[in-house]
Chimera marker file (.cmm) of the C-alpha trace (Angstrom):
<marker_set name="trace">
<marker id="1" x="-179.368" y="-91.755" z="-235.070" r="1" g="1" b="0" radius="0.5"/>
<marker id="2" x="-177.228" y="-89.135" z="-233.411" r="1" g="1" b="0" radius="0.5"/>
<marker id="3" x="-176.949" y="-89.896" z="-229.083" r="1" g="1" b="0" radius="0.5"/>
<marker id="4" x="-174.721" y="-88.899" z="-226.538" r="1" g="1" b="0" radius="0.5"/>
<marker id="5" x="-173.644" y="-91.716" z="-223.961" r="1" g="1" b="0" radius="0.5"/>
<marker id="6" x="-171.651" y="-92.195" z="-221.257" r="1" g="1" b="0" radius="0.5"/>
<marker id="7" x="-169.353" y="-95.642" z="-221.740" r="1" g="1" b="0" radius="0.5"/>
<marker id="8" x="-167.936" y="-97.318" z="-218.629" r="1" g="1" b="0" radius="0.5"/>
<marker id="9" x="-163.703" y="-97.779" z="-218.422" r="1" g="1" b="0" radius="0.5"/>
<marker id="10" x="-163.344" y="-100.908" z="-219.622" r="1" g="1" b="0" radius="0.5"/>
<marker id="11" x="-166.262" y="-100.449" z="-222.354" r="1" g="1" b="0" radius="0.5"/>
<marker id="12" x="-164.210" y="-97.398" z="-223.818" r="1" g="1" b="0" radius="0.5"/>
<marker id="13" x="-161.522" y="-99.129" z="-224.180" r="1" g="1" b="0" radius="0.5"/>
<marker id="14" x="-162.388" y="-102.020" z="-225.616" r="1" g="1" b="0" radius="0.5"/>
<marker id="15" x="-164.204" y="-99.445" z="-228.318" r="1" g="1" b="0" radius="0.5"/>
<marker id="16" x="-160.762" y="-97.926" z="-228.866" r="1" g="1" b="0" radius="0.5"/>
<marker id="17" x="-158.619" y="-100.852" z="-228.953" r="1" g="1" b="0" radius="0.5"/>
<marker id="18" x="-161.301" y="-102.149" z="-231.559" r="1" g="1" b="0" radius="0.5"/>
<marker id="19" x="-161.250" y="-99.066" z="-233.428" r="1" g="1" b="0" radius="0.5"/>
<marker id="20" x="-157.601" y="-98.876" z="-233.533" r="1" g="1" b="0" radius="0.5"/>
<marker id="21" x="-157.047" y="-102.467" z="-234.612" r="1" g="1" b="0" radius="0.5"/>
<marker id="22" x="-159.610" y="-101.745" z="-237.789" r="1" g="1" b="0" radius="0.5"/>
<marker id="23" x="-158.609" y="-98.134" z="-238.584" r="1" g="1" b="0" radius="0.5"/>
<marker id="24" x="-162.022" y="-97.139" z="-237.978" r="1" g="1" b="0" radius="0.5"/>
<marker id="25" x="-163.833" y="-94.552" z="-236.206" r="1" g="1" b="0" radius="0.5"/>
<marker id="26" x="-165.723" y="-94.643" z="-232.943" r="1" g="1" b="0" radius="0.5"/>
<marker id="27" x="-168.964" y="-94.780" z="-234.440" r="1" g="1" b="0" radius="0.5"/>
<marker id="28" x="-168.363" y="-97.779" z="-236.369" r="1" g="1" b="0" radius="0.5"/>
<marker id="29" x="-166.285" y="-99.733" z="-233.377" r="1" g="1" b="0" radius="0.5"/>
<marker id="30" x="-169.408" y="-98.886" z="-231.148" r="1" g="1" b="0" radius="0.5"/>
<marker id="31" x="-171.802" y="-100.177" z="-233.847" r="1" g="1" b="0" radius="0.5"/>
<marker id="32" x="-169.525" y="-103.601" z="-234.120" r="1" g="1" b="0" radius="0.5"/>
<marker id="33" x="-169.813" y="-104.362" z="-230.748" r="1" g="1" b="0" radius="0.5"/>
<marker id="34" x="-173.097" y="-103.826" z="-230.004" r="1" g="1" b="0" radius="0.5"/>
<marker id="35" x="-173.928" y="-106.114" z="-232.951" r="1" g="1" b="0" radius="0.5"/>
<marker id="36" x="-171.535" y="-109.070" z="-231.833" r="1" g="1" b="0" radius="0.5"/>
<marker id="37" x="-172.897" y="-108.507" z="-228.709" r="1" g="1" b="0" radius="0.5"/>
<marker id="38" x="-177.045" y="-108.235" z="-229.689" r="1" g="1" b="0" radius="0.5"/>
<marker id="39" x="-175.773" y="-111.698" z="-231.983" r="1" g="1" b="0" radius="0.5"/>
<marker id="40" x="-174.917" y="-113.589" z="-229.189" r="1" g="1" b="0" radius="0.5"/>
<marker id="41" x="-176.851" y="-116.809" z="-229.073" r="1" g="1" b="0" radius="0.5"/>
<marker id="42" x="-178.366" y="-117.339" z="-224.871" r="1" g="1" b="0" radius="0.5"/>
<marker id="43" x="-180.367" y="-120.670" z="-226.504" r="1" g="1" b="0" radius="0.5"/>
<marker id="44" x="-177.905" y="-122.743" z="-225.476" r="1" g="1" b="0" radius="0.5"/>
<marker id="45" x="-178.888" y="-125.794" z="-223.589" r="1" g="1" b="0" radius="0.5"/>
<marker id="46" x="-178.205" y="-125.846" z="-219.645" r="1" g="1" b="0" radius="0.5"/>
<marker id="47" x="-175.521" y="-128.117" z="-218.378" r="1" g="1" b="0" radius="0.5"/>
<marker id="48" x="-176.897" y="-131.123" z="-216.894" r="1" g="1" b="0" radius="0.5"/>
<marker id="49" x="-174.877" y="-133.811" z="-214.930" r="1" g="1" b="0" radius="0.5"/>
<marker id="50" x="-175.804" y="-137.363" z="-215.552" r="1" g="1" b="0" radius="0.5"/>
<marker id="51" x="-174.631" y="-139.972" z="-213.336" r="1" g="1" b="0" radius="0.5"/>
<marker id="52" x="-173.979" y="-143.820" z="-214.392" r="1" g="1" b="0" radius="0.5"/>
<marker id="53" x="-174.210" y="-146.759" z="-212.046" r="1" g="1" b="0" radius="0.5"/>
<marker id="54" x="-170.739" y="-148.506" z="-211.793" r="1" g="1" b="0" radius="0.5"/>
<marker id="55" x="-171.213" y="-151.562" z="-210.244" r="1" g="1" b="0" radius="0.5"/>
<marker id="56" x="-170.059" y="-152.449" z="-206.966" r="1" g="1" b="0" radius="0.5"/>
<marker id="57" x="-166.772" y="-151.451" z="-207.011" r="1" g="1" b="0" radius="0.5"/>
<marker id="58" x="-164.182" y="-151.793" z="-204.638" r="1" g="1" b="0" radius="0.5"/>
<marker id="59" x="-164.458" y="-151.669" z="-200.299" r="1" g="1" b="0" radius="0.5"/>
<marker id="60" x="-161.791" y="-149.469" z="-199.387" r="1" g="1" b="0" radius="0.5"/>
<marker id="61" x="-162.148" y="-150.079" z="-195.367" r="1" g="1" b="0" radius="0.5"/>
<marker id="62" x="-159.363" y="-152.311" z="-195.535" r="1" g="1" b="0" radius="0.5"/>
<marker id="63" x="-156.583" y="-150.200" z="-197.761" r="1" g="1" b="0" radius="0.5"/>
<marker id="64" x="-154.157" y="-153.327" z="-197.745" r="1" g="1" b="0" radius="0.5"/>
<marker id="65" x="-157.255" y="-155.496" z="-199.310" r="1" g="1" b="0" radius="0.5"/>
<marker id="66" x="-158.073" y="-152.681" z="-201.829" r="1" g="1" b="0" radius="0.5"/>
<marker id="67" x="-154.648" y="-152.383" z="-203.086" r="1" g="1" b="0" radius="0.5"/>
<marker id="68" x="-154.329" y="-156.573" z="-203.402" r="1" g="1" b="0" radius="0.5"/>
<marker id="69" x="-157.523" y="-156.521" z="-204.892" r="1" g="1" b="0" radius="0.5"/>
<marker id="70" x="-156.265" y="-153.847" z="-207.918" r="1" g="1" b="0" radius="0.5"/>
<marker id="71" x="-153.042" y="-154.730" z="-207.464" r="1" g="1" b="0" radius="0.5"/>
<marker id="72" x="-153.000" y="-158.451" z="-207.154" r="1" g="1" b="0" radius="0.5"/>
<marker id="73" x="-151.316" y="-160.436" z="-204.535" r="1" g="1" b="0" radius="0.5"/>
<marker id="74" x="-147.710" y="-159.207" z="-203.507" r="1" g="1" b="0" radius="0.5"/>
<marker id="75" x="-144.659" y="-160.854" z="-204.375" r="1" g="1" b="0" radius="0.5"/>
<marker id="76" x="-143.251" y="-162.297" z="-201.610" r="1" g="1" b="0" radius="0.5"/>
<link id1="1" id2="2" r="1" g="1" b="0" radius="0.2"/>
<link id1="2" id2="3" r="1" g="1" b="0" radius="0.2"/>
<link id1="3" id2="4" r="1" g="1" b="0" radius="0.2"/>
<link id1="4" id2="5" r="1" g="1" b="0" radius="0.2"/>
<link id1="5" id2="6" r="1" g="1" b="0" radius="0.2"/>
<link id1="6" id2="7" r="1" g="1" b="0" radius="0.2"/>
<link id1="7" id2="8" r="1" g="1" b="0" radius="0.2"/>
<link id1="8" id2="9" r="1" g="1" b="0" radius="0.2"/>
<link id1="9" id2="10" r="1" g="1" b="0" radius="0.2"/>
<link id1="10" id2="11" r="1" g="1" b="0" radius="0.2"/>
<link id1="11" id2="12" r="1" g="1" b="0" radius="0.2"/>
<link id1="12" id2="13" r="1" g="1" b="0" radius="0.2"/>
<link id1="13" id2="14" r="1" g="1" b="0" radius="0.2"/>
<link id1="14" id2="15" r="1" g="1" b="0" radius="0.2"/>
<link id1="15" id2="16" r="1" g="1" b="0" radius="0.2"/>
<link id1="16" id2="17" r="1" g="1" b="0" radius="0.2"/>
<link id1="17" id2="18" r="1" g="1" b="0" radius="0.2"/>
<link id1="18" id2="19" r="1" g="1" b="0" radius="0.2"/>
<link id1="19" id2="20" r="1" g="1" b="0" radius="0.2"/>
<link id1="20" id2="21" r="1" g="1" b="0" radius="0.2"/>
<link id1="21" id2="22" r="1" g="1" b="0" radius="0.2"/>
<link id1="22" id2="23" r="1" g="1" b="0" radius="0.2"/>
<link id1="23" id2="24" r="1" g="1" b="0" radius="0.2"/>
<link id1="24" id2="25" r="1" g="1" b="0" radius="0.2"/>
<link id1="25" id2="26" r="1" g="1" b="0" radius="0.2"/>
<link id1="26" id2="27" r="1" g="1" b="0" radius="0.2"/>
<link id1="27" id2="28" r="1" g="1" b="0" radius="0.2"/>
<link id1="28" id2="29" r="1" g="1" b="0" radius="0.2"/>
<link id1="29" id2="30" r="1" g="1" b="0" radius="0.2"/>
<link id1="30" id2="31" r="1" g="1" b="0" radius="0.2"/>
<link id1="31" id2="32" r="1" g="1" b="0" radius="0.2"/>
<link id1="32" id2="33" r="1" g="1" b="0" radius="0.2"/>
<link id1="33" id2="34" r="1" g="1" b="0" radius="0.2"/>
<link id1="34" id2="35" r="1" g="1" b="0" radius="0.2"/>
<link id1="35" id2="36" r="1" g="1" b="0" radius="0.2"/>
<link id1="36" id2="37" r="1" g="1" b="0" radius="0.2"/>
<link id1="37" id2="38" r="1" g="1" b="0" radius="0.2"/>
<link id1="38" id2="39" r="1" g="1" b="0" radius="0.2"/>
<link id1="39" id2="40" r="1" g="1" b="0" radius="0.2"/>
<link id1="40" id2="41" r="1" g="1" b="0" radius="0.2"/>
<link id1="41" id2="42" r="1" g="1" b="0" radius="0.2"/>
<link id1="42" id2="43" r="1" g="1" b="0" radius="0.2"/>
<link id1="43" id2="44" r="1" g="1" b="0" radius="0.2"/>
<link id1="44" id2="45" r="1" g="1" b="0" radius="0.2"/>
<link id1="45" id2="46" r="1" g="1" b="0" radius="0.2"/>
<link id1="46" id2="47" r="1" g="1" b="0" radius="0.2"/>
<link id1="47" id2="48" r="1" g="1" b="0" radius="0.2"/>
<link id1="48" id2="49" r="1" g="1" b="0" radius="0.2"/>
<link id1="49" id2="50" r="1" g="1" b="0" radius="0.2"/>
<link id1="50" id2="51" r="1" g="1" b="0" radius="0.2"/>
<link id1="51" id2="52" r="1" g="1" b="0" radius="0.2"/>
<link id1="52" id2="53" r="1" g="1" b="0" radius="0.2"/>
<link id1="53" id2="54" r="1" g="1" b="0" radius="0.2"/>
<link id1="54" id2="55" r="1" g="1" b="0" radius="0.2"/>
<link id1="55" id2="56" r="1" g="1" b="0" radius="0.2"/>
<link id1="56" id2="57" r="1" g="1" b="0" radius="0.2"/>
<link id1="57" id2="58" r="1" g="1" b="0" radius="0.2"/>
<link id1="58" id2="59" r="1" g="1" b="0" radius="0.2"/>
<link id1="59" id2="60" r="1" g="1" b="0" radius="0.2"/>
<link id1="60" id2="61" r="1" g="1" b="0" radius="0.2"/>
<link id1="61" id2="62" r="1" g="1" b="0" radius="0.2"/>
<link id1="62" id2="63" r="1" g="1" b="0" radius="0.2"/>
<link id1="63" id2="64" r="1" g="1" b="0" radius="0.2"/>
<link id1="64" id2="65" r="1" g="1" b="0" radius="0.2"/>
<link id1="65" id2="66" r="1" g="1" b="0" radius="0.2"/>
<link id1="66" id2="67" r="1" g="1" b="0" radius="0.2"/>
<link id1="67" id2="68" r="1" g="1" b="0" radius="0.2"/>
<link id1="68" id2="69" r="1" g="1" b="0" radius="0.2"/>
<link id1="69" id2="70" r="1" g="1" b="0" radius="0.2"/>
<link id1="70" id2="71" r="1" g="1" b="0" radius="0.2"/>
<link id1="71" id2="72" r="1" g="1" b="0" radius="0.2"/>
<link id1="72" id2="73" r="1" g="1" b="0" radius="0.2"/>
<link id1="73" id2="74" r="1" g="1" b="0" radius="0.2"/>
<link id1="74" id2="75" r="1" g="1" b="0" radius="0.2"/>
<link id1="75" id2="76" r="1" g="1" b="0" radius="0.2"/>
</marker_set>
């Protein structure tokens, strides 16, 4: 199929450093694209962020407690 279309900045140039790179015309650079970028797969599953209880932990409104606590008593 013969068209005529107009290709953004960065599009055309990614088409000629494509069809430089392979020694191929702009047809054929245009044609790889488009089918790497029709072949992309969008199924892919959402993120989802999962959160795990971790006990108690450790009360941090008394810093000097914390750090003994982690730490262990100071050597005096």
């Amino acid at each position: 199929m013969r068209t005529t279309i107009t290709l953004a900045e960065d599009v055309a140039a990614a088409v000629e450093k494509l069809r430089r790179e392979r020694g191929v015309g702009i047809s054929e650079a245009v044609n790889d694209l488009l089918r790497s970028g029709l072949n992309t797969n969008d199924s892919a599953r959402p993120f989802r962020q999962t959160a795990h209880d971790l006990g108690s932990g450790v009360d941090v409104s008394n810093v000097a407690e914390a750090i003994e606590t982690l730490d262990g008593p100071a050597a005096r």
